[in-house]
C-alpha positions as protocol buffer text, in pm:
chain_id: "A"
residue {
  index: 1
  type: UNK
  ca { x: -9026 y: -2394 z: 10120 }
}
residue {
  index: 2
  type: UNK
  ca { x: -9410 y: -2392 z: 10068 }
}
residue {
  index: 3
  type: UNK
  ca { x: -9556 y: -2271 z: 9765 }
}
residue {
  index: 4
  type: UNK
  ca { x: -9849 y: -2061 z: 9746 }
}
residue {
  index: 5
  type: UNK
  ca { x: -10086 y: -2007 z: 9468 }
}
residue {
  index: 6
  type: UNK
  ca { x: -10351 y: -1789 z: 9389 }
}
residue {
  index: 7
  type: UNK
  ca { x: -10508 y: -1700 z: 9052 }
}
residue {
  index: 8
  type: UNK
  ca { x: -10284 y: -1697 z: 8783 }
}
residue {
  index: 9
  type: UNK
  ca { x: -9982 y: -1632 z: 9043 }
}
residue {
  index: 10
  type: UNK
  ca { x: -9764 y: -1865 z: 9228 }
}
residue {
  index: 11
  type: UNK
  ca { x: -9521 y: -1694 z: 9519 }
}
residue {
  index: 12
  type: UNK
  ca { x: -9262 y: -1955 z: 9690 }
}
residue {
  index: 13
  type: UNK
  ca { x: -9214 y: -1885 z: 10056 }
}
residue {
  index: 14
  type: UNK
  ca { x: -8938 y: -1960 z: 10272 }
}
residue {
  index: 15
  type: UNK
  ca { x: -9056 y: -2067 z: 10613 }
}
residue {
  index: 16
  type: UNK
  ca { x: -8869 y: -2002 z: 10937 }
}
residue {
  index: 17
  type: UNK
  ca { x: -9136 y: -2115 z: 11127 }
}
residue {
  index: 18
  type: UNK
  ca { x: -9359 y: -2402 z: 11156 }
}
residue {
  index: 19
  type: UNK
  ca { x: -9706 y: -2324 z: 11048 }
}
residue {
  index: 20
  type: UNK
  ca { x: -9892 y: -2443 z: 11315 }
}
residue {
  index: 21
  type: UNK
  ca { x: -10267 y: -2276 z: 11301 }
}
residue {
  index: 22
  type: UNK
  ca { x: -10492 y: -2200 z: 11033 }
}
residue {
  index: 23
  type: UNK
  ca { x: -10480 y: -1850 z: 11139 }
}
residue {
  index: 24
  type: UNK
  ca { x: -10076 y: -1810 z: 11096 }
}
residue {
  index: 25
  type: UNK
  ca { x: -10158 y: -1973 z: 10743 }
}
residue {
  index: 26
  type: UNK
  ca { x: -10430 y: -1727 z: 10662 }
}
residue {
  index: 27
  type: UNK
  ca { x: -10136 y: -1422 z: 10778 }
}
residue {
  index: 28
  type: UNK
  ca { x: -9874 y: -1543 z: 10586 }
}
residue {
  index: 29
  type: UNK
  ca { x: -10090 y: -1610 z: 10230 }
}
residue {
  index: 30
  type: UNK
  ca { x: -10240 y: -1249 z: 10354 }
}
residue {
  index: 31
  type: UNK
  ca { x: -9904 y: -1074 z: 10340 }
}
residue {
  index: 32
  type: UNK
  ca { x: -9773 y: -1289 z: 10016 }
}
residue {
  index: 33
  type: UNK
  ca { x: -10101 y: -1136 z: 9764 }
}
residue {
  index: 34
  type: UNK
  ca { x: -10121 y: -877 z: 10008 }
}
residue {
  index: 35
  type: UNK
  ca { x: -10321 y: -632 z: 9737 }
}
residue {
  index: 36
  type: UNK
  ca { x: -10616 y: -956 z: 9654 }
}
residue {
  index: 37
  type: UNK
  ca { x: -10679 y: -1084 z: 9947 }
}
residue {
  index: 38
  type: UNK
  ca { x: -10794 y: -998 z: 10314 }
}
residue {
  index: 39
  type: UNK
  ca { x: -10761 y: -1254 z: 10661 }
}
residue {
  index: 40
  type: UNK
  ca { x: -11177 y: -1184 z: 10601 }
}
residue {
  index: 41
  type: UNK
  ca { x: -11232 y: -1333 z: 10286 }
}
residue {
  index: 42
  type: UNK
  ca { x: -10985 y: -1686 z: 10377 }
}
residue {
  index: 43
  type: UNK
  ca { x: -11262 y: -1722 z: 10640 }
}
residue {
  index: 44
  type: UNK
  ca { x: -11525 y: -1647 z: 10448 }
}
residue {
  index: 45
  type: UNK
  ca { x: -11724 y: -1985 z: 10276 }
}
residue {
  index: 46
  type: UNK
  ca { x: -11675 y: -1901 z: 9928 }
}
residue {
  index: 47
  type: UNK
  ca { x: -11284 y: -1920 z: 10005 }
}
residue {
  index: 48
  type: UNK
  ca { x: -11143 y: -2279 z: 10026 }
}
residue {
  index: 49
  type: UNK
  ca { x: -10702 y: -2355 z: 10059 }
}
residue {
  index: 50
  type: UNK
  ca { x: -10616 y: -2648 z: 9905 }
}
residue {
  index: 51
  type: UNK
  ca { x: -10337 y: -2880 z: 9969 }
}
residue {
  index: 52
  type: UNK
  ca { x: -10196 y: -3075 z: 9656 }
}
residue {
  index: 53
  type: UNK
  ca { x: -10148 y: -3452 z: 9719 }
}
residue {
  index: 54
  type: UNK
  ca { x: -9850 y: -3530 z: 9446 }
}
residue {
  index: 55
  type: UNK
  ca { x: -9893 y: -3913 z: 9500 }
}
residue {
  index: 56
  type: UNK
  ca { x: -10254 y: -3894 z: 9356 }
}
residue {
  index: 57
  type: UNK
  ca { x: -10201 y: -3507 z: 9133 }
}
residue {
  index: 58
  type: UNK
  ca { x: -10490 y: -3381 z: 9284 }
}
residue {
  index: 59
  type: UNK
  ca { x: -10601 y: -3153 z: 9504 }
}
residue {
  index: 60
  type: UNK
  ca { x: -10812 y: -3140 z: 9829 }
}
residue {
  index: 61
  type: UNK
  ca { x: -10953 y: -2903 z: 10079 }
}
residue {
  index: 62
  type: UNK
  ca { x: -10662 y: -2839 z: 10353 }
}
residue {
  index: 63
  type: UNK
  ca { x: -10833 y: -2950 z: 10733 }
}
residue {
  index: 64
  type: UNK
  ca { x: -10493 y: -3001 z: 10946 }
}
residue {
  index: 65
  type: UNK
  ca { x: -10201 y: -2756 z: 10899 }
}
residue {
  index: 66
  type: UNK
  ca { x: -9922 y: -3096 z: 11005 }
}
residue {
  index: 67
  type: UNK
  ca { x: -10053 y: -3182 z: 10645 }
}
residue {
  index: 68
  type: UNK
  ca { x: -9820 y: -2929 z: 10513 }
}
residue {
  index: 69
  type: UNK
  ca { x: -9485 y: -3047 z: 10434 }
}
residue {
  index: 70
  type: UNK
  ca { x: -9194 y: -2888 z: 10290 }
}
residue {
  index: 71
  type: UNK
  ca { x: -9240 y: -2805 z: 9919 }
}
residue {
  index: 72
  type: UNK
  ca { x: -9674 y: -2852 z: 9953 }
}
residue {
  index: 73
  type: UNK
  ca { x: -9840 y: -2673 z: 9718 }
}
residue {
  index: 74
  type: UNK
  ca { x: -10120 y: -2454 z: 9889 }
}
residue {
  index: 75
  type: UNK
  ca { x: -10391 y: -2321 z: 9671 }
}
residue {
  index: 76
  type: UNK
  ca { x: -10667 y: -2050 z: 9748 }
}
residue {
  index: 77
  type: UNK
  ca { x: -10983 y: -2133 z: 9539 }
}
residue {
  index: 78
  type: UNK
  ca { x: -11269 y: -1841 z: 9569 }
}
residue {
  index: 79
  type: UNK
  ca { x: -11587 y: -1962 z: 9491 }
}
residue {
  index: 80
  type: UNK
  ca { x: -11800 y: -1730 z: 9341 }
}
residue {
  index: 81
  type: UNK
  ca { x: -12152 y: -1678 z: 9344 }
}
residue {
  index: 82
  type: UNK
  ca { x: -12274 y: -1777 z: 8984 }
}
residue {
  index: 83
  type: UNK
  ca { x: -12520 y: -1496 z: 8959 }
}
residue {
  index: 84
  type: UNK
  ca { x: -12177 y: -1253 z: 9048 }
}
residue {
  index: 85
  type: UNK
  ca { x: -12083 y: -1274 z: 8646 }
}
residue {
  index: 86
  type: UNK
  ca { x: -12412 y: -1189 z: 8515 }
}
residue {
  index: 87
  type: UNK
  ca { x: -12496 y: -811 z: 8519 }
}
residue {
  index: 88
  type: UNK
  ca { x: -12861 y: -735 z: 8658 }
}
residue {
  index: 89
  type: UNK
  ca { x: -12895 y: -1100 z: 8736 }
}
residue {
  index: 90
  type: UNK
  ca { x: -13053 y: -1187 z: 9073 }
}
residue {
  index: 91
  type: UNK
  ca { x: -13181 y: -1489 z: 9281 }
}
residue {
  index: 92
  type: UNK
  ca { x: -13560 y: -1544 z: 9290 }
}
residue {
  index: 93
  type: UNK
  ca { x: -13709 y: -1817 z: 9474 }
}
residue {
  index: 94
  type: UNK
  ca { x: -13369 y: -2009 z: 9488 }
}
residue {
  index: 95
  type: UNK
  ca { x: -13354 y: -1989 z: 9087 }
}
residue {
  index: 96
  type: UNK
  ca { x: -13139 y: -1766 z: 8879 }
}
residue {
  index: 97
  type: UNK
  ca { x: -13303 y: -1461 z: 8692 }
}
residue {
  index: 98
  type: UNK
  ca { x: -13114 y: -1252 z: 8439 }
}
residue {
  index: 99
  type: UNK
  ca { x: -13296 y: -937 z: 8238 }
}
residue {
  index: 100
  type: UNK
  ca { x: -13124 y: -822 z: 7935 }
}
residue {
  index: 101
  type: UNK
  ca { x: -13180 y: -481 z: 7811 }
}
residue {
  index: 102
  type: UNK
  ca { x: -13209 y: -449 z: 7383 }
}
């Protein structure tokens, strides 16, 4: 059983199979949140899957797939761009620009 969260969601899974790529990871969370997320944007760098460590109650970027164990909580993180939540906001010269309209 692995659990997979994403958002405000978490889906348990029952494996049949060992998970033993990234890429059969990235299918299966794929086809559990099948409408909120593509195999493109797990690979893309604003996506990171975490892997909870219970020993410590934290969380940490997943590397190896033998980390996962039976009952491992995975979570998918997107990281967005900061200047994503601002309307007409827009990088300049590495800084962030917003114009507001009165």
């Amino acid at each position: 059983v692995l659990f997979l969260q994403f958002g405000d969601e978490t889906r348990r899974v029952h494996i049949t199979h060992e998970l033993n790529s990234l890429e059969t990871l990235h299918a299966l969370i794929v086809h559990m949140f099948p409408q909120k997320l593509t195999a493109g944007m797990l690979k893309s760098p604003n996506t990171a899957i975490l892997i909870k460590d219970e020993a410590r109650n934290v969380f940490y970027e997943l590397e190896d797939v033998r980390d996962i164990q039976d009952r491992s909580i995975i979570k998918i993180y997107r990281k967005e761009p900061i200047y994503a939540s601002y309307p007409a906001a827009h990088l300049a010269n590495g800084d962030l620009r917003v114009r507001y309209s009165y």
